[in-house]
MARBALUM-536490 format. One record per residue (C-alpha): x, y negated, z; residue in one letter; residue number from 1. Coordinates in Angstrom, 1 decimal. Layout:
<rs>
<r east="X" north="Y" up="Z" code="A" pos="NUM"/>
...
</rs>
This chain:
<rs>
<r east="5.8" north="24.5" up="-15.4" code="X" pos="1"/>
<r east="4.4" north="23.1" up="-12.8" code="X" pos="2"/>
<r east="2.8" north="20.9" up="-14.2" code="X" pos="3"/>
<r east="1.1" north="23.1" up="-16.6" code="X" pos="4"/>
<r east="-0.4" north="25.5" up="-14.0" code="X" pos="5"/>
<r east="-2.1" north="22.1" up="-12.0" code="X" pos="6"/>
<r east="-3.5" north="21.1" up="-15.8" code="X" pos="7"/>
<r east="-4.7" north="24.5" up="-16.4" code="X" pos="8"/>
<r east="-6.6" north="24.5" up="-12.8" code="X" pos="9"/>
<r east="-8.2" north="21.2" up="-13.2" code="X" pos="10"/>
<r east="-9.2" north="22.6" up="-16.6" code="X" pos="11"/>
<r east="-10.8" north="25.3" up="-14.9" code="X" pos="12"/>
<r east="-12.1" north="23.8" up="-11.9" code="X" pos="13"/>
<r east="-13.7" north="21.0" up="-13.8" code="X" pos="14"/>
<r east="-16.0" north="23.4" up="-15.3" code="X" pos="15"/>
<r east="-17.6" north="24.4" up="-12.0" code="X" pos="16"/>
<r east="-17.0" north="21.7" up="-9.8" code="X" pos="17"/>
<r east="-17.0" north="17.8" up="-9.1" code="X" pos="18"/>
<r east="-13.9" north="15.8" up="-8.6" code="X" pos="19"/>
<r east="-13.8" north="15.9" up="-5.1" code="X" pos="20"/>
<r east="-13.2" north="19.5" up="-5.2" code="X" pos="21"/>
<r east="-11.0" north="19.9" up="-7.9" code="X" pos="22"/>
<r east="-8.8" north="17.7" up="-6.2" code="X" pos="23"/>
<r east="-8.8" north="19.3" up="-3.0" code="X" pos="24"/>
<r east="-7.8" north="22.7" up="-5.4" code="X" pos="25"/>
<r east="-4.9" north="20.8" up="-7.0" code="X" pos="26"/>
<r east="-3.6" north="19.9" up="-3.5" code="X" pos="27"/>
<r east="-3.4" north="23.2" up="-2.3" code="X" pos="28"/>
<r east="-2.2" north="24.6" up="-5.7" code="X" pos="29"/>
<r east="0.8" north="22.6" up="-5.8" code="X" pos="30"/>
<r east="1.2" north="23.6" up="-2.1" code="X" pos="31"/>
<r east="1.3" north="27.0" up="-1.9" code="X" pos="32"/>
<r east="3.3" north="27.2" up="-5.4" code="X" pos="33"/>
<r east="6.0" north="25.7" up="-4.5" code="X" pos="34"/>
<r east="5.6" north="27.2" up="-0.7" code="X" pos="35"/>
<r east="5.1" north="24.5" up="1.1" code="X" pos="36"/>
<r east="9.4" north="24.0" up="0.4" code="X" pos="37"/>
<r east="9.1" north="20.3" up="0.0" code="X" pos="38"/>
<r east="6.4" north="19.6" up="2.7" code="X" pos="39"/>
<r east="7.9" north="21.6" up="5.3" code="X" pos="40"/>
<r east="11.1" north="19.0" up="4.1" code="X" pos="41"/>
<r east="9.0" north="16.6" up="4.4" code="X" pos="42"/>
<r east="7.9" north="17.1" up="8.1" code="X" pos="43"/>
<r east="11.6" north="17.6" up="9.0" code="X" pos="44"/>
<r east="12.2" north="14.5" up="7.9" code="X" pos="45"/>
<r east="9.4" north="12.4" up="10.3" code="X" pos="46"/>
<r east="10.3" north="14.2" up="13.1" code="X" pos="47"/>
<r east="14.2" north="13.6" up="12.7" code="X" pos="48"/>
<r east="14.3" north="9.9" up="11.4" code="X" pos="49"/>
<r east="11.5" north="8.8" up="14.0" code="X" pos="50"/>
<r east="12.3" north="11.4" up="16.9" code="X" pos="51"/>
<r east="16.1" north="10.6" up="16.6" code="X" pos="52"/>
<r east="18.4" north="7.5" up="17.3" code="X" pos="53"/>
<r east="21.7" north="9.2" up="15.9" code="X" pos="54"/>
<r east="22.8" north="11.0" up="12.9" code="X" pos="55"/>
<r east="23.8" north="13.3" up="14.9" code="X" pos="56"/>
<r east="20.7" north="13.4" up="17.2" code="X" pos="57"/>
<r east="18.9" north="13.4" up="14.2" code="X" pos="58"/>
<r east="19.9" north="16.6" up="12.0" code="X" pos="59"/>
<r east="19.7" north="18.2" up="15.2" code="X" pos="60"/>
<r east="15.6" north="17.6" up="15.0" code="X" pos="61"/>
<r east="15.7" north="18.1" up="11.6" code="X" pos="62"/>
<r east="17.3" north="22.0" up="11.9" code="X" pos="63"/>
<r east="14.9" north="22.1" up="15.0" code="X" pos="64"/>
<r east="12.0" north="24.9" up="13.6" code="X" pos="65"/>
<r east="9.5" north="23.5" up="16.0" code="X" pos="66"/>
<r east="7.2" north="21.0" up="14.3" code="X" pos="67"/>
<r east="6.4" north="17.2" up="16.1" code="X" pos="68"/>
<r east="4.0" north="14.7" up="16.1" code="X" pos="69"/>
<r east="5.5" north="12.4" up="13.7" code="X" pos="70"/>
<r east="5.8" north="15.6" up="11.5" code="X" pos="71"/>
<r east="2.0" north="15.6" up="11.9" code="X" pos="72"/>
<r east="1.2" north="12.6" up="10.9" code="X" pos="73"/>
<r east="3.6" north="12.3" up="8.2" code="X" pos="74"/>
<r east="2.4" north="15.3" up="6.2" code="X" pos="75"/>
<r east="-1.4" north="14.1" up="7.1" code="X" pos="76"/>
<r east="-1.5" north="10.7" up="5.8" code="X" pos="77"/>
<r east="0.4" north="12.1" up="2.5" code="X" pos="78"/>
<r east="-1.9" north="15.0" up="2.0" code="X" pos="79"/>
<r east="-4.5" north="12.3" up="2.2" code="X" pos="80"/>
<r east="-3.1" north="9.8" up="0.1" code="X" pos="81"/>
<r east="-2.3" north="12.4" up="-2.4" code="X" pos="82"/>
<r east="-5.9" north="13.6" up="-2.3" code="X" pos="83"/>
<r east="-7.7" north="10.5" up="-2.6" code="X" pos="84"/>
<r east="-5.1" north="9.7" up="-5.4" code="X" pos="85"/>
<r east="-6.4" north="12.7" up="-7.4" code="X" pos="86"/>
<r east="-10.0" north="11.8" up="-6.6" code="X" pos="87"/>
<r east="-9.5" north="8.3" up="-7.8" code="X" pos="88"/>
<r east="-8.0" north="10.4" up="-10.9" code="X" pos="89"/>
<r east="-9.9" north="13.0" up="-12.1" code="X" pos="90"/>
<r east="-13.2" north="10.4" up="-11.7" code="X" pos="91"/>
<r east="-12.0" north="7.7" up="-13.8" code="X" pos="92"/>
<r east="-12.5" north="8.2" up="-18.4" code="X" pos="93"/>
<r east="-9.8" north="6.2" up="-19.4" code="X" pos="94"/>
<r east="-7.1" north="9.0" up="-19.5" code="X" pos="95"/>
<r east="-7.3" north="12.7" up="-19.8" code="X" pos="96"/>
<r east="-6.0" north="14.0" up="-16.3" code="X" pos="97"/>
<r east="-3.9" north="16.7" up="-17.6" code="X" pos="98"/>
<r east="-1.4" north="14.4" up="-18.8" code="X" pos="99"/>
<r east="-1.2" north="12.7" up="-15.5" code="X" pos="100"/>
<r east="-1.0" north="16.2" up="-14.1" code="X" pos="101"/>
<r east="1.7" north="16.7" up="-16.3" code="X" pos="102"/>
<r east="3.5" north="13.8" up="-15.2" code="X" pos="103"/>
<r east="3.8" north="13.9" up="-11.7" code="X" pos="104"/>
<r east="5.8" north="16.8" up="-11.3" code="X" pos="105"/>
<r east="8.4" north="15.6" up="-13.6" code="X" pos="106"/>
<r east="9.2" north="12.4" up="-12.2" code="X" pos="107"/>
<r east="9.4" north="14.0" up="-8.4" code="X" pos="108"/>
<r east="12.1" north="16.6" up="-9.4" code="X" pos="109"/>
<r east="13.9" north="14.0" up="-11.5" code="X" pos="110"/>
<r east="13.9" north="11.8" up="-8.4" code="X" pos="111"/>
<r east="15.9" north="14.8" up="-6.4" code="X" pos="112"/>
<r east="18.3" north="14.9" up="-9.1" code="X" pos="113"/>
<r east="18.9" north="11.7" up="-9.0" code="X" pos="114"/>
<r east="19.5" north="11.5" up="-5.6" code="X" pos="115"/>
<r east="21.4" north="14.9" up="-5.1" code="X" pos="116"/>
<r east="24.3" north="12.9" up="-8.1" code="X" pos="117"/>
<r east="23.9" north="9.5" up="-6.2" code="X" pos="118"/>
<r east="24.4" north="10.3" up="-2.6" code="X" pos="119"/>
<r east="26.8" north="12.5" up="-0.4" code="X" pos="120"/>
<r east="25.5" north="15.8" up="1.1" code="X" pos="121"/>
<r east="25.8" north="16.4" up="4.7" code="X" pos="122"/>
<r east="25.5" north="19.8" up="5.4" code="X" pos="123"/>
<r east="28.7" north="22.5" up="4.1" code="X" pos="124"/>
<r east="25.6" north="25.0" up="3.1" code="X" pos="125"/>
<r east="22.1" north="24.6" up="2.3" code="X" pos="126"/>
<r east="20.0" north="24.9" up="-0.9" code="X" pos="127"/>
<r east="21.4" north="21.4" up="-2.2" code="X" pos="128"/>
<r east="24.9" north="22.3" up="-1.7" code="X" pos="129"/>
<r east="26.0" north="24.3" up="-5.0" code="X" pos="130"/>
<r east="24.7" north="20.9" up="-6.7" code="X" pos="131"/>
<r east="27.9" north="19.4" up="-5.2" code="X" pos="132"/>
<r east="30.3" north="22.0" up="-5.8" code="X" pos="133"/>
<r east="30.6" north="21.1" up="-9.4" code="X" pos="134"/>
<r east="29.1" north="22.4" up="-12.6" code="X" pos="135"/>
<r east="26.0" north="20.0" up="-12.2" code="X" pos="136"/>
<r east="26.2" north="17.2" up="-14.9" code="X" pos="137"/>
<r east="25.0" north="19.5" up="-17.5" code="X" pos="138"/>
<r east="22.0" north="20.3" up="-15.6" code="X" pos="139"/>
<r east="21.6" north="16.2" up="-14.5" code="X" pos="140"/>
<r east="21.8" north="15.2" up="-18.1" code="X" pos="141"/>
<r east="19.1" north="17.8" up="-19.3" code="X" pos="142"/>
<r east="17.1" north="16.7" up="-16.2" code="X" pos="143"/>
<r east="16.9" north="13.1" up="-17.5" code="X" pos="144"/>
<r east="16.2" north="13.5" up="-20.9" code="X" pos="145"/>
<r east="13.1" north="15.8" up="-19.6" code="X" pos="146"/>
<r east="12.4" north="13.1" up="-17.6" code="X" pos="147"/>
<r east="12.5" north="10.3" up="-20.4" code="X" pos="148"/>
<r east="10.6" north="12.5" up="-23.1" code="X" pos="149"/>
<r east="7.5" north="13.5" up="-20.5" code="X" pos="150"/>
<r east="7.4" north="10.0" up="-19.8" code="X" pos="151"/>
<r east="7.3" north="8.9" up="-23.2" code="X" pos="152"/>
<r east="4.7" north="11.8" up="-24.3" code="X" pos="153"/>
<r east="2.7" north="11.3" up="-20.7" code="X" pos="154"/>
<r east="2.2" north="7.8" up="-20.9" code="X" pos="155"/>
<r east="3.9" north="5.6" up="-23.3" code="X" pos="156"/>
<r east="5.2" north="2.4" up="-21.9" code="X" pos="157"/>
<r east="3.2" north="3.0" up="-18.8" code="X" pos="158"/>
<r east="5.2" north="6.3" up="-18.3" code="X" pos="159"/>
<r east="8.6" north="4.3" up="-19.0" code="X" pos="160"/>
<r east="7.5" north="2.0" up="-16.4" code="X" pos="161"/>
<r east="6.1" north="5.2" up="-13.7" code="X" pos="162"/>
<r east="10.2" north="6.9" up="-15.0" code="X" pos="163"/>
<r east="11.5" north="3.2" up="-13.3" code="X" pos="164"/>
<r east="9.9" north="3.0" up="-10.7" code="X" pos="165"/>
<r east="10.1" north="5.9" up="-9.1" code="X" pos="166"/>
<r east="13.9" north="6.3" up="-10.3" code="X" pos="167"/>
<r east="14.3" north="3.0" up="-8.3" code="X" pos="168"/>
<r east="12.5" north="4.3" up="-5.2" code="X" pos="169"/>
<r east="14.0" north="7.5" up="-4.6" code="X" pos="170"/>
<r east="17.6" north="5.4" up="-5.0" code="X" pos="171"/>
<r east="16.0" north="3.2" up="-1.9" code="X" pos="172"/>
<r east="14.7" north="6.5" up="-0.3" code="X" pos="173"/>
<r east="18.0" north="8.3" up="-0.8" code="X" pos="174"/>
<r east="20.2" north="4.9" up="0.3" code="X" pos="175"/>
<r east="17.6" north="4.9" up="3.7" code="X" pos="176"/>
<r east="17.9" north="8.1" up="4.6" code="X" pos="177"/>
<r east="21.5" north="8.3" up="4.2" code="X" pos="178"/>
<r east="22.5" north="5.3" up="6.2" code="X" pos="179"/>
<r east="20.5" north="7.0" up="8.7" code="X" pos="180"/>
<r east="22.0" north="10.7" up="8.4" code="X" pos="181"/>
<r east="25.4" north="10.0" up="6.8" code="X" pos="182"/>
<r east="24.1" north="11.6" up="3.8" code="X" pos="183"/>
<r east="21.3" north="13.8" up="2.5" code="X" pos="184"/>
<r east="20.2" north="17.3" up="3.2" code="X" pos="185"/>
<r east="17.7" north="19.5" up="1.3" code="X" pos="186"/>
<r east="15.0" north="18.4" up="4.2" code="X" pos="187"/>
<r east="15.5" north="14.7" up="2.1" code="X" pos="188"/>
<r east="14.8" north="16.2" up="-1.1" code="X" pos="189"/>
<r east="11.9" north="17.5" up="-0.6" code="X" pos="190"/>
<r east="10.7" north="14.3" up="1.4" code="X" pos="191"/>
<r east="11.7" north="12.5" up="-1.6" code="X" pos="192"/>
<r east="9.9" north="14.7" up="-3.8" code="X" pos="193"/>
<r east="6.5" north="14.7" up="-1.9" code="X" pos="194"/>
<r east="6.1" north="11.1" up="-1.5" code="X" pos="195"/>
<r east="7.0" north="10.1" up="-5.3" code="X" pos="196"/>
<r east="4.5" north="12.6" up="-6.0" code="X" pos="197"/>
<r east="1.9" north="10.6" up="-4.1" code="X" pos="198"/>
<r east="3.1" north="7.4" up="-5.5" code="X" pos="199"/>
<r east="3.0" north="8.0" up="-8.9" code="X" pos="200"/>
<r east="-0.6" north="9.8" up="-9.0" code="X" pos="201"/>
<r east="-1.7" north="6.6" up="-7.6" code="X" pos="202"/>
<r east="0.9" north="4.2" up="-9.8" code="X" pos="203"/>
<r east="-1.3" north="5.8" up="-12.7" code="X" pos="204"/>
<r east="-4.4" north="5.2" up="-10.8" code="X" pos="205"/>
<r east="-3.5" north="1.5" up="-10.4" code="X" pos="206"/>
<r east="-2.4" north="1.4" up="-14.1" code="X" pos="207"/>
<r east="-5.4" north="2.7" up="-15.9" code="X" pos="208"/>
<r east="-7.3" north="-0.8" up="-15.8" code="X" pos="209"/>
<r east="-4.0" north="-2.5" up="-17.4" code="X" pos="210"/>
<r east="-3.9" north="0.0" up="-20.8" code="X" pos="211"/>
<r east="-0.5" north="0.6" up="-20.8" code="X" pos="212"/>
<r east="-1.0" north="4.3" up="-19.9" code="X" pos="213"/>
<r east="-1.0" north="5.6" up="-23.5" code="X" pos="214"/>
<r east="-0.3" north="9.4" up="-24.2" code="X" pos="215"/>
<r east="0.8" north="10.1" up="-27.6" code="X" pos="216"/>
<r east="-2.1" north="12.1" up="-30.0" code="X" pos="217"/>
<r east="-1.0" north="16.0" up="-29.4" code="X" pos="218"/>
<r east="-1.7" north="18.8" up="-31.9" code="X" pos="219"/>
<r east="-4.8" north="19.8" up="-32.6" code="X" pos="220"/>
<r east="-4.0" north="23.4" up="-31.0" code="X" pos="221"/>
<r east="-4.3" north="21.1" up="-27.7" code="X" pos="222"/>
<r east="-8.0" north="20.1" up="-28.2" code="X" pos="223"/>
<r east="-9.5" north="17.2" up="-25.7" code="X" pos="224"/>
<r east="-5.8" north="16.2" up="-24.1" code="X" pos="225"/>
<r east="-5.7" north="13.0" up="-26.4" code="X" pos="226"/>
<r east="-7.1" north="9.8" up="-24.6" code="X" pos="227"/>
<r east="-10.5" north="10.0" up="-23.3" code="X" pos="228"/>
</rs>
């Protein structure tokens, strides 16, 4: 869904403006949708693992409202990285951004799934908790095959290869962080999710010249979202 609305908006903004600015749009589109929930994790995240030297020490700075300087910096550089990403994107004519747009989304939230089946949960309450109380493998499964079929539709064997990737980096992200905090808390999700976001926008940026990144044809009720 998400995906959708940031496809529609570049749509729209593409119309008026030049990349630059439509990318600055998506940023803060995917910002205030999801309300800031996954950056705000994000942020928790720099300021515990770099401000702490415990577990302990380090939740603590994580349930800490107050916002650091590594928390700063952390959501800066991604914000830029993501931005330039998008730039790099929505300037190149190889590939029709939408799909990409489309993509993005997907792999980040299957790379919290992934990670909330995968990794113990530290906290006894919290928004990833009812995920481990049971009654979450049907809800994994349907995940993945989401996962797998965007992929496939997004991308073709480059989108097999963006589903690996970041499958295998939020399994490093998630091993990391929990040797670190004896497990994972929502906070990690959401760090999780912002920075496969990043990564894969500019994964597809870096695969472009290769070829590989090969949508399949869409109905023609979809006009102009085949290949460019």
């Amino acid at each position: 869904m998400l995906g959708l609305l940031l496809a529609a908006v570049e749509k729209a903004a593409a119309l008026a403006f030049p990349p630059a600015l439509t990318a600055a749009l998506l940023v803060a589109v995917s910002a205030v949708a999801t309300r800031g929930l996954h950056l705000d994790g994000l942020m928790d995240v720099c300021d515990g693992l770099f401000g702490g030297y415990t577990p302990e020490r380090r939740l603590e700075i994580m349930r800490d409202s107050h916002v650091g300087a590594f928390a700063v910096l952390g959501a800066s550089c991604l914000l830029l990285l993501k931005y330039g990403a998008l730039v790099s994107l929505l300037s190149q004519d190889v590939l029709e951004p939408a799909w990409a747009l489309l993509l993005y989304p997907v792999l980040s939230r299957w790379a919290m799934v992934l990670q909330l089946g995968a990794f113990p949960y530290t906290r006894s309450s919290g928004l990833g908790s009812p995920l481990h109380q049971g009654g979450g493998r049907i809800p994994t499964v349907l995940a993945g095959v989401t996962a797998v079929l965007v992929s496939a539709a997004a991308g073709g064997t480059g989108g097999g290869i963006l589903l690996a990737g970041s499958s295998l980096l939020a399994w490093l992200l998630g091993a990391g962080m929990a040797r670190m905090l004896g497990g994972l808390t929502g906070d990690t999700y959401g760090a999780t999710n912002e920075i496969i976001e990043a990564v894969t926008i500019i994964a597809v940026v870096g695969l472009l010249p290769v070829g590989i990144m090969e949508p399949l044809p869409l109905l023609p009720l979809l006009p102009g979202w085949g290949p460019s």
